[in-house]
N, C-alpha and C positions, 0 to 999 in steps of 0.2 A: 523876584524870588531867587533867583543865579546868584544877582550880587549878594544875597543873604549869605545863602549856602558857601560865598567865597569868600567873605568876611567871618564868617563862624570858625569855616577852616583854617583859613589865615590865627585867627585867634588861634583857633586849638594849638597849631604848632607854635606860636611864637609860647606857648604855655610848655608846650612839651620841651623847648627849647630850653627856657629859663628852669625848667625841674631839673635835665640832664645836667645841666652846667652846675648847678647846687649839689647835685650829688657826685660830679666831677671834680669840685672845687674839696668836697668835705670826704673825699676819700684818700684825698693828696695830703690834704692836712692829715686825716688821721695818720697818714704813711708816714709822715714830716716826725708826728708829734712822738709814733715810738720812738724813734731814735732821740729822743731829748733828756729823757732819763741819765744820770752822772750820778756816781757819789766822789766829790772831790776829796783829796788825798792827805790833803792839811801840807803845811812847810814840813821840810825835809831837814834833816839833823846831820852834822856832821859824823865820821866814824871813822874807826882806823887811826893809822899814823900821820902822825900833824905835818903838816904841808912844809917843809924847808921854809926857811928866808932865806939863804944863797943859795948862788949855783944855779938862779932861773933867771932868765931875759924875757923884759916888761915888752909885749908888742898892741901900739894902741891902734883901733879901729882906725878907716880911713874913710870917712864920710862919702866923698867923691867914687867911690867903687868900691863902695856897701849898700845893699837894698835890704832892708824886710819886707815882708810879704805876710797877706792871709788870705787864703782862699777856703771861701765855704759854699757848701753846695744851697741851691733855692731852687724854690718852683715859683717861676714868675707866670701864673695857668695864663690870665687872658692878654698877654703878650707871646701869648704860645712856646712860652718857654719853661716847662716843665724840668728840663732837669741843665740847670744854668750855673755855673761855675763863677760866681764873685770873687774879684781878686782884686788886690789894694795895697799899694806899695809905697813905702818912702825913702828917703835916703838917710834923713835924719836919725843917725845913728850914734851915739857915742860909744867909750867903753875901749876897755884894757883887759889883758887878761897877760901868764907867764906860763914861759913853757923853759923845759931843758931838754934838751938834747941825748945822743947818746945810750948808753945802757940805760934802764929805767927810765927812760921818758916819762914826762909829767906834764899835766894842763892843770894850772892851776889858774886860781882867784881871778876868773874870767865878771865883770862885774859891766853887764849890759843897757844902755838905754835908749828907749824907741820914743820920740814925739810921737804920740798918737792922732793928735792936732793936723799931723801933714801928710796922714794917709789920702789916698786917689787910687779911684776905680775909674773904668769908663763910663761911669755916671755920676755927674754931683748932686742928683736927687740922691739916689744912694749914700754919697761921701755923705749928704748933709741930715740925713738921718740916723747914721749909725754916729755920728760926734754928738747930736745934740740928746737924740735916746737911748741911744745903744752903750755906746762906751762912756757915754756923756763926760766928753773931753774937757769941759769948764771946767769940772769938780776934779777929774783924773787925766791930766793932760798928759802921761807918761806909764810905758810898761818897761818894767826893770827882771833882768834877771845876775843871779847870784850862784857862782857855781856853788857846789859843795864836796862833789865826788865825779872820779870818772871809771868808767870798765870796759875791757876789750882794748887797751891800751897794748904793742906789743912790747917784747922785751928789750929792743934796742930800736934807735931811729939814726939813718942817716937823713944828709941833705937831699932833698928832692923826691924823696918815697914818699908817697900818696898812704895815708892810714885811713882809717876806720874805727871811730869808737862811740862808747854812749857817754855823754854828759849829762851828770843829775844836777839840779838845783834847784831854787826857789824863784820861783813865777811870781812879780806881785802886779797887779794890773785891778784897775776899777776898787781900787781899796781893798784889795783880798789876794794871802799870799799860798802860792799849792804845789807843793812840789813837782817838779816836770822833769823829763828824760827826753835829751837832743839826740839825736842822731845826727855824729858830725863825718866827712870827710874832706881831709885837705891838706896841704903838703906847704911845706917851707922850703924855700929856696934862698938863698943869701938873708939879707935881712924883713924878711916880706913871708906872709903866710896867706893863703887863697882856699878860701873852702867852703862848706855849707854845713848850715845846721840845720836840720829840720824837726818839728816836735806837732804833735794832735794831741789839741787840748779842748777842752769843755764852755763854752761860756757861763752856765749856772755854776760850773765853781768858781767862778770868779763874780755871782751875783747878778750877773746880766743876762735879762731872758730874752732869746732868740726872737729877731724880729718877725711877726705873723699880720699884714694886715687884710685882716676881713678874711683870711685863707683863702687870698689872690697873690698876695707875695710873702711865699714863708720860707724862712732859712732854718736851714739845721743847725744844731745846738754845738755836731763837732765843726774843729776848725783847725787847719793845716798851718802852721806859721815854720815861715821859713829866712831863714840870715843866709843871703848870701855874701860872703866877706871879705875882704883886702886888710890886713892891717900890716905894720910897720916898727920895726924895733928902735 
């Protein structure tokens, strides 16, 4: 009769057990899922006065000491990892962009692109689902960006002053292009530029719904990307 009584109990908890976790798991999601709502911005339009063609120095990326980066947040619940930081980085980078110097400083026709193909996280279960469902890298092996405009530029630059500005352009990635705003800073010294650009963007504007499986591993919809950069005149 004891063994009864301790087999029913046994049962009951491992019951109470699997309800908690259900309602543990679908409250995380729900938490996940407000945050997934975007309305994307559409491409972005040039404006103002037309960009010189002299008077600006071409300076091209340097693959070797450039990274991109995305970090988005996940709840990985029965790896006990609830609020975990995904990040995914590569080198392969191309891309040119000009600047001048001087009174009026200018950043222009910065024209960027990322193999998305050779991202790595500290997981390749991870890498190998966000290439084959997520950004599904076969169809869209590349994110390209286009500047168009920049603001907060100051009125004169010397060599080796550290600046601060926003860079707008056009985002295209997974077949869909959205206008985006970098936040950059970085300095030039002799022939060489070192800086960072950082942007939070959405992935349903770009078409791609944020990974959820079963609301044991689900990511949020924003996403942090960041250029950290060397390039060369």
């Amino acid at each position: 009769m004891k063994l009864r009584h301790y087999l029913l109990a046994a049962t009951g908890l491992v019951i109470v057990i699997i309800v908690a976790g259900m309602i543990y798991t679908a409250h995380f999601a729900s938490a996940v899922s407000q945050s997934q709502t975007h309305i994307a911005p559409g491409a972005a339009t040039a404006t103002g006065t037309p960009v010189p063609t002299t008077g600006l120095t071409t300076f091209s990326i340097v693959p070797a000491q450039t990274t991109a980066s995305y970090s988005v947040y996940e709840d990985l619940i029965f790896q006990n990892k609830p609020n975990n930081d995904a990040i995914g980085t590569t080198h392969s980078v191309q891309g040119s962009f000009k600047i001048r110097e001087g009174n009026s400083p200018l950043v222009a026709g910065m024209n960027i692109q990322v193999d998305l193909r050779t991202l790595q996280s500290d997981s390749s279960r991870r890498d190998g689902y966000i290439q084959q469902n997520t950004l599904e890298t076969n169809s869209y092996p590349y994110a390209t960006f286009v500047s168009v405009s920049t603001q907060g530029l100051s009125a004169s630059y010397s060599d080796g002053q550290t600046v601060h500005f926003q860079l707008i352009g056009n985002l295209t990635m997974h077949g869909k292009t959205n206008k985006e705003t970098f936040d950059v800073q970085g300095k030039v010294v002799g022939n060489t530029i070192s800086g960072t650009a950082t942007s939070t963007i959405y992935m349903t504007d770009f078409g791609i719904q944020p990974p959820n499986l079963a609301n044991i591993a689900i990511a949020q919809n924003k996403v942090v990307i960041t250029l950290a950069f060397t390039a060369k005149a």
